[in-house]
C-alpha positions as CSV (number, residue, x, y, z in Angstrom):
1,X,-3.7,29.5,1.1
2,X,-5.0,26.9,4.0
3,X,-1.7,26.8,5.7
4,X,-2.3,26.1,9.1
5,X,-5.3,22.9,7.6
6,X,-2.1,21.9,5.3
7,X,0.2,22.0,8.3
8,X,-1.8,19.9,10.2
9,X,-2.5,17.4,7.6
10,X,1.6,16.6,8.0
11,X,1.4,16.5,11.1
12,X,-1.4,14.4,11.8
13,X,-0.3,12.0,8.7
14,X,-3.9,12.6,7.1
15,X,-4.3,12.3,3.3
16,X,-5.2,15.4,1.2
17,X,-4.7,17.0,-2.2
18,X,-3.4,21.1,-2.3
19,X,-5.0,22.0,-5.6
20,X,-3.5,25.1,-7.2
21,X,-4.1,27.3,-10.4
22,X,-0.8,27.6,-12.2
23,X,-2.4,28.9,-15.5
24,X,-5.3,31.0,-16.4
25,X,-7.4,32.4,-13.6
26,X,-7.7,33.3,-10.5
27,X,-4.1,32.2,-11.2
28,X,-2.6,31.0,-7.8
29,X,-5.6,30.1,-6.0
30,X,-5.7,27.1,-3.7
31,X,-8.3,25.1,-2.5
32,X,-7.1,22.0,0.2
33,X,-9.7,18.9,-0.3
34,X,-8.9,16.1,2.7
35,X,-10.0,12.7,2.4
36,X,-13.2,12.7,3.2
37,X,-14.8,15.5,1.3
38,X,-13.5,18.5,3.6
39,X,-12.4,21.5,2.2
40,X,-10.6,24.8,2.5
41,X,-10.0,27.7,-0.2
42,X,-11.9,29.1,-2.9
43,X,-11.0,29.7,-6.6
44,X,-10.6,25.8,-8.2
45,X,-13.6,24.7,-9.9
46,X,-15.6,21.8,-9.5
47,X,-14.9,19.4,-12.0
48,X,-11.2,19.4,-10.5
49,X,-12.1,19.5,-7.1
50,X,-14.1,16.4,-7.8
51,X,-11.0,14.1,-8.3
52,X,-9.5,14.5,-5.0
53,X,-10.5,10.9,-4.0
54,X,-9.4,8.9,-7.0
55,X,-6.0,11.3,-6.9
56,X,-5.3,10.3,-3.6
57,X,-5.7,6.9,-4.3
58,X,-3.6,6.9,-7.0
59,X,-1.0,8.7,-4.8
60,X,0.3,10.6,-7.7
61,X,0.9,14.3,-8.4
62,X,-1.4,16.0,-12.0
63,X,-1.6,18.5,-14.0
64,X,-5.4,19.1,-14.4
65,X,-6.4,20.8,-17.7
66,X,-10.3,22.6,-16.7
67,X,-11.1,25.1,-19.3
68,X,-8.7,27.5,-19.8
69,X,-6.9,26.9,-17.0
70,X,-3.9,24.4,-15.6
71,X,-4.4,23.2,-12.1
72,X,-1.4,21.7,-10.3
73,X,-2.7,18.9,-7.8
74,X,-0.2,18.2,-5.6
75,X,-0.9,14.7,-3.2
76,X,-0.3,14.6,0.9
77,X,-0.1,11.3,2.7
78,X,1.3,9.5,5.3
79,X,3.8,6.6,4.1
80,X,2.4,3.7,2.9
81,X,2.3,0.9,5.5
82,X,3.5,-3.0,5.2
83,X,1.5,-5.5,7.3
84,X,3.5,-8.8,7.8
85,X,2.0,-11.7,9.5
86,X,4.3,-14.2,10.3
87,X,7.7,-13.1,12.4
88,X,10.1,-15.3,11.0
89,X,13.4,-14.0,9.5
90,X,12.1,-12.9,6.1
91,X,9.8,-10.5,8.0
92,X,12.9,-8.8,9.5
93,X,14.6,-8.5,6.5
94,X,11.2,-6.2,4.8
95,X,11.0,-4.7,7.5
96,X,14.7,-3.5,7.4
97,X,13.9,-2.9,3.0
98,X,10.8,-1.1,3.7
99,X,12.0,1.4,5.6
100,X,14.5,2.3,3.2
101,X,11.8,3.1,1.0
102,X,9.6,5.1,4.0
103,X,7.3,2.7,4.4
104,X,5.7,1.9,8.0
105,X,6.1,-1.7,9.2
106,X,3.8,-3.7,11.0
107,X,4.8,-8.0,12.1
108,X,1.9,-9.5,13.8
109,X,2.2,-12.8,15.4
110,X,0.1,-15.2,17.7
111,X,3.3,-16.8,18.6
112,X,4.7,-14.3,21.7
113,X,8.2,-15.8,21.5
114,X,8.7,-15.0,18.0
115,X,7.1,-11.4,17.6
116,X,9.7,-9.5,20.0
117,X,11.4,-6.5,19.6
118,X,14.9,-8.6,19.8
119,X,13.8,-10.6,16.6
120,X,12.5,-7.3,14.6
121,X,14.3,-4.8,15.7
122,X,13.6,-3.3,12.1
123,X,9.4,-3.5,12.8
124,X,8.1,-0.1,13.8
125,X,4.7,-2.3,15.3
126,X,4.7,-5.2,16.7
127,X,1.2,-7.5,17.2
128,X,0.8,-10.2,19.3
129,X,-2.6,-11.5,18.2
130,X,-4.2,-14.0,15.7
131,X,-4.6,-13.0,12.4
132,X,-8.0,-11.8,12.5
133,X,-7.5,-9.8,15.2
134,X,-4.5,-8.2,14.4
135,X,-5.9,-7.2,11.0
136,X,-9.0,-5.5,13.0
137,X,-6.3,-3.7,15.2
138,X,-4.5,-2.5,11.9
139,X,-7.5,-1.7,9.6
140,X,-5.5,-2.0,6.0
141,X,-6.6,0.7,3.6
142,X,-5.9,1.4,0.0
143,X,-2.4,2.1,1.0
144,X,-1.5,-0.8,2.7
145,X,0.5,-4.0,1.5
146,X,-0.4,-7.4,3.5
147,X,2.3,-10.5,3.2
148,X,1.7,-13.5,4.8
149,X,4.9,-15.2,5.8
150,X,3.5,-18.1,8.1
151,X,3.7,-22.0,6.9
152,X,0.9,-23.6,8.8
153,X,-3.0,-23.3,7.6
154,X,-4.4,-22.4,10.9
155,X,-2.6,-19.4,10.4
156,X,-2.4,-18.7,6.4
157,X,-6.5,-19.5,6.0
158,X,-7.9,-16.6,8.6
159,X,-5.1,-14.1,7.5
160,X,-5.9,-14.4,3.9
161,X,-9.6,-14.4,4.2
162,X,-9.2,-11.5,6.7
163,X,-6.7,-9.5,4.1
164,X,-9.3,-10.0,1.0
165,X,-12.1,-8.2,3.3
166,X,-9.8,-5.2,3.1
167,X,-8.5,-2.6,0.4
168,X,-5.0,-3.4,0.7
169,X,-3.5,-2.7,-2.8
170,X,-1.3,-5.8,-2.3
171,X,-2.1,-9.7,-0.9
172,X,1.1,-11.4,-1.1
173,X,2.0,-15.3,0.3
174,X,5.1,-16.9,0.4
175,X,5.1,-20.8,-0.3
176,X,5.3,-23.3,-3.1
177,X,3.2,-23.8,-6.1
178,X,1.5,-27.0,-4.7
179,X,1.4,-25.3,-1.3
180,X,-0.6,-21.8,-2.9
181,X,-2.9,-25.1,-5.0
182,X,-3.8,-26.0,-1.6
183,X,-4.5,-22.9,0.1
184,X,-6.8,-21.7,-2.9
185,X,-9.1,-25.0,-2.5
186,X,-9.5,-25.0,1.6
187,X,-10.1,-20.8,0.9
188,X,-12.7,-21.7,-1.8
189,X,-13.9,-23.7,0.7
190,X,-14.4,-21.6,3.4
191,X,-16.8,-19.4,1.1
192,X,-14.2,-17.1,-0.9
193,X,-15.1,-16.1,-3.9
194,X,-12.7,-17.4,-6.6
195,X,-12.4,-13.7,-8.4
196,X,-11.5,-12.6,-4.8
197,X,-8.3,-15.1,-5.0
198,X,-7.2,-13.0,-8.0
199,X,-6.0,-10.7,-5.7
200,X,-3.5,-12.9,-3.5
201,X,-0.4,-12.9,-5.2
202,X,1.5,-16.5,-4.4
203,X,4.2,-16.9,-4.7
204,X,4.9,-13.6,-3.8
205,X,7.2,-11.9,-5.3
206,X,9.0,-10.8,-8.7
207,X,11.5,-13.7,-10.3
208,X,14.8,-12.9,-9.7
209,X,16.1,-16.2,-8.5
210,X,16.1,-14.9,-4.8
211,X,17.4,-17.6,-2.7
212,X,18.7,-15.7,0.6
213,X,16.6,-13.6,2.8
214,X,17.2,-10.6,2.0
215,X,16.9,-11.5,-1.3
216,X,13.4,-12.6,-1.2
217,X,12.5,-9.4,0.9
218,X,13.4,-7.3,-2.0
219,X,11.8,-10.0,-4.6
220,X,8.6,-8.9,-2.5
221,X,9.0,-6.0,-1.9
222,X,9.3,-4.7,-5.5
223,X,6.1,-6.7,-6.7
224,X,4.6,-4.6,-4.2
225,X,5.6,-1.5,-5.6
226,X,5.0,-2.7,-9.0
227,X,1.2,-2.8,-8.3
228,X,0.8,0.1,-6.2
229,X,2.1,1.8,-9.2
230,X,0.0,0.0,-11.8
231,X,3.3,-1.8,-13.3
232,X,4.0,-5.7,-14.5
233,X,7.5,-5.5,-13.1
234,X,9.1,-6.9,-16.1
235,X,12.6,-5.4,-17.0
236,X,12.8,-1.9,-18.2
237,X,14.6,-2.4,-21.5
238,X,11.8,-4.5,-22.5
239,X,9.5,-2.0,-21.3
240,X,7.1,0.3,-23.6
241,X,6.1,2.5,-20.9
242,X,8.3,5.9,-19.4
243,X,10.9,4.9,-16.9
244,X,9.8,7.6,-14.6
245,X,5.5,8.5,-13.9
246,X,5.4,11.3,-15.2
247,X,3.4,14.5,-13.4
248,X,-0.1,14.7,-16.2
């Protein structure tokens, strides 16, 4: 087994999948496949192998079937990371829910006054830069979540065009109906494609009547992990689908 390769994947936070043959033959062997195509082990065959980016991405532990035999794929990956724009008060209070699910925070602010340590003491990062810049410094992937929290178009316009360039799994903006209306036209206008809108979710956030702060941090926070995990959100005695993903 690649021990020292998987120990070092912890430690560095890298993404990987530990493949492992728990039926059939050579039963036990292990083969580590990083992000990126390297690999270390012998004994898993090809076609399983072959799924290590897509089961990263999905960020979900399988049980592949090849042949005769049952391979146990088992997923390693830093936490996934929230990237708020905007450090107003409902940025604090994510950033305080986030980490109770693991999740690395980021606030980024042009505004030096409001993105201090005193005023998110709950951010792990904190950016003082304009949106397009700070989204350079960040470089969302597939497993990060971008909210934009800001009111004010010369702020809401470049961090939205900037987070659709990315592979963020979730675009979320606070603000109104009429307000979202408005930001979709001048975004249209500044040469987004319409499909690429799709992906903004405004409002943000899952209907739960939030009203306080905190409130509307969670309401955010759990469309976010809705659609990392491929779910509607809806309520779960109305649901069709297992309560708990279940290992494949």
């Amino acid at each position: 087994m690649p021990t020292k390769r998987l120990l070092q994947v912890v430690e560095r936070e890298e993404r990987a999948v530990l493949f492992t043959v728990i039926e059939g033959e050579p039963l036990g062997a292990h083969v580590l496949v990083l992000e990126g195509g390297e690999r270390h082990g012998e004994g898993i065959p090809e076609e399983a192998l072959a799924q290590a980016e897509q089961l990263i991405r999905e960020h979900r532990n399988r049980i592949l079937e090849i042949g005769d035999a049952r391979i146990f794929a088992e997923v390693y990956e830093p936490p996934p990371r929230l990237f708020i724009y905007g450090a107003v008060d409902t940025a604090e209070a994510m950033c305080a829910a986030a980490k109770l699910l693991g999740w690395h925070t980021i606030v980024a602010d042009a505004r030096a006054k409001f993105a201090t340590a005193e005023r998110m003491p709950s951010a792990d990062e904190i950016i003082v830069e304009w949106p397009e810049e700070a989204l350079a410094q960040v470089a969302p992937d597939h497993a990060t979540a971008i909210v934009v929290l800001t009111h004010d178009d010369k702020f809401d316009l470049p961090a939205l065009k900037a987070a659709l360039e990315t592979e963020a799994f979730y675009i979320g903006a606070l603000g109104s109906r009429r307000n979202q209306e408005r930001r979709r036209e001048r975004l249209l206008e500044a040469g987004v494609d319409e499909n690429a809108l799709e992906r903004i979710s405004g409002p943000c956030g899952l209907d739960i009547g939030a009203e306080s702060q905190p409130e509307t941090a969670m309401a955010i926070l759990a469309e976010a992990v809705a659609v990392r995990m491929g779910r509607d959100g809806g309520r779960l005695k109305e649901s069709k689908m297992r309560i708990h993903a279940e290992v494949e």
